[in-house]
C-alpha positions as CSV (number, residue, x, y, z in Angstrom):
1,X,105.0,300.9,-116.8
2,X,103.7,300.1,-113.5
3,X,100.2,298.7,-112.7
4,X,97.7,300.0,-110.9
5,X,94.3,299.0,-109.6
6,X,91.0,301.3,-111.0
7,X,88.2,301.4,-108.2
8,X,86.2,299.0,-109.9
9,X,88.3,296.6,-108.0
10,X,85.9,294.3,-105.5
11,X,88.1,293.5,-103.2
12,X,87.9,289.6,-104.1
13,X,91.8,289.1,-103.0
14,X,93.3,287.5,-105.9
15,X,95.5,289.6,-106.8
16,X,97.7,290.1,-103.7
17,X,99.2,286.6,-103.4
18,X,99.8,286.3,-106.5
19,X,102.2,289.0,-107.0
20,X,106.1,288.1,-107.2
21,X,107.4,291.2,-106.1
22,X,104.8,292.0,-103.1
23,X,104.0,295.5,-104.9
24,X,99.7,294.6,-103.8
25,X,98.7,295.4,-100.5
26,X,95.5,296.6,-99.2
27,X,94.8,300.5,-99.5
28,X,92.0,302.3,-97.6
29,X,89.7,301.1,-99.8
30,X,90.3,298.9,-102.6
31,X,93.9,297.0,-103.4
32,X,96.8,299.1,-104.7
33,X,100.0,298.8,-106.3
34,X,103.1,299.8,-105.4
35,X,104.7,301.6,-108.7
36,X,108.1,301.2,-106.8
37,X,107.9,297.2,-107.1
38,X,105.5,296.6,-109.8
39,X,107.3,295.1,-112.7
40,X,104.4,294.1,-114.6
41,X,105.9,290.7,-113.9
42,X,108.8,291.4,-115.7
43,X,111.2,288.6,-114.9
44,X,109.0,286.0,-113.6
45,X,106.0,285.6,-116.1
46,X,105.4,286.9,-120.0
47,X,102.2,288.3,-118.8
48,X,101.4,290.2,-115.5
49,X,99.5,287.8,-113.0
50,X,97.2,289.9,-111.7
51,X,95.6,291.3,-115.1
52,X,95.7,287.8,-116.0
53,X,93.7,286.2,-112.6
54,X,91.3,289.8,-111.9
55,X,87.5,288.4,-112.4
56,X,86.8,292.0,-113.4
57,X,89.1,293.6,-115.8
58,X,90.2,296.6,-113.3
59,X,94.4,296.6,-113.7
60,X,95.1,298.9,-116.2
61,X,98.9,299.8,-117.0
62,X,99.2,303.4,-114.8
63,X,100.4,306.0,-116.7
64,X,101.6,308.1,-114.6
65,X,104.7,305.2,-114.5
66,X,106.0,305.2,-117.8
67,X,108.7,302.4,-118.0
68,X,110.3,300.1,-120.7
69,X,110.4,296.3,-120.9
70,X,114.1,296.8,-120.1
71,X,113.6,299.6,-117.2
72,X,111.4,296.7,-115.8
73,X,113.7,294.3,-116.3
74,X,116.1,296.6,-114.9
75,X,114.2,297.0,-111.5
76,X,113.3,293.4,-111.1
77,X,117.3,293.3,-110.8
78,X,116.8,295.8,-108.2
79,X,114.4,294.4,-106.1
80,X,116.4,290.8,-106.3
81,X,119.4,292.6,-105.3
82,X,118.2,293.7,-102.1
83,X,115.6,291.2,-101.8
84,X,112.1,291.3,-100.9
85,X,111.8,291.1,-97.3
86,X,109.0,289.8,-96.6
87,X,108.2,288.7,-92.8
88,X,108.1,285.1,-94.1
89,X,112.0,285.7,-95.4
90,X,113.4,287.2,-92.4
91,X,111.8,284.8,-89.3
92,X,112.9,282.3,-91.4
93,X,116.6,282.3,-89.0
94,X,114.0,282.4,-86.1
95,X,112.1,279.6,-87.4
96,X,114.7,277.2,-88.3
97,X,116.1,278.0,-84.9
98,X,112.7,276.9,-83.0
99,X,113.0,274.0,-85.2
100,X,116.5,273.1,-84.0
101,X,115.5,274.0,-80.5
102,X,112.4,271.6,-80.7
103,X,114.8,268.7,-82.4
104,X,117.3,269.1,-79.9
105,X,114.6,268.9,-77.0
106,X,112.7,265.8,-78.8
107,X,115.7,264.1,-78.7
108,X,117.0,264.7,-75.2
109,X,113.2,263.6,-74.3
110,X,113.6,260.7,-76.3
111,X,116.5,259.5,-74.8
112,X,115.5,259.4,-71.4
113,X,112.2,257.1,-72.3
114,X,112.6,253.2,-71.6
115,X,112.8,251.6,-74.5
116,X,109.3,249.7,-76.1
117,X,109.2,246.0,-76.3
């Protein structure tokens, strides 16, 4: 079973970064979750974080997304397999890159300077 968040949520943004598999985002109003990549932590913790970490009780298992442990499990494979993709994950080539670039230009800089007595 998926997760979802009751609109008693208050917004307090705990819950979001917390989430392994990025199913929490912001909705129009209140949080939400994403049935498609809630696991219920399924694979990374014995208890679902956000239930664990809300200050007031509102993440109820959703039931309109009946699932079993191992259909949880199952789709935590899923979501590995094609990984999460978060913007973190994919400028991290472009990152490493400016990195490199930076190194490269540090170095050229540093070998031009006289050396320090």
């Amino acid at each position: 079973m998926a997760l979802w968040i009751t609109d008693e949520c208050i917004n307090c943004d705990v819950c979001e970064p917390e989430c392994p598999n990025q199913a929490i985002s912001m909705g129009a109003e209140i949080y939400e979750i994403d049935a498609q990549r809630c696991t219920e932590c399924v694979g990374h913790f014995s208890e679902p974080q956000c239930v664990q970490l809300c200050p007031v009780s509102c993440i109820p298992v959703n039931p309109s997304f009946v699932e079993t442990k191992e259909q949880l499990l199952a789709k935590y494979h899923r979501l590995q397999e094609v990984g999460l993709r978060t913007p973190a994950a994919t400028d991290a080539p472009a990152a490493v890159a400016a990195d490199a670039a930076a190194d490269a230009a540090l170095h050229c800089v540093g070998s031009s300077l006289p050396s320090l007595p």
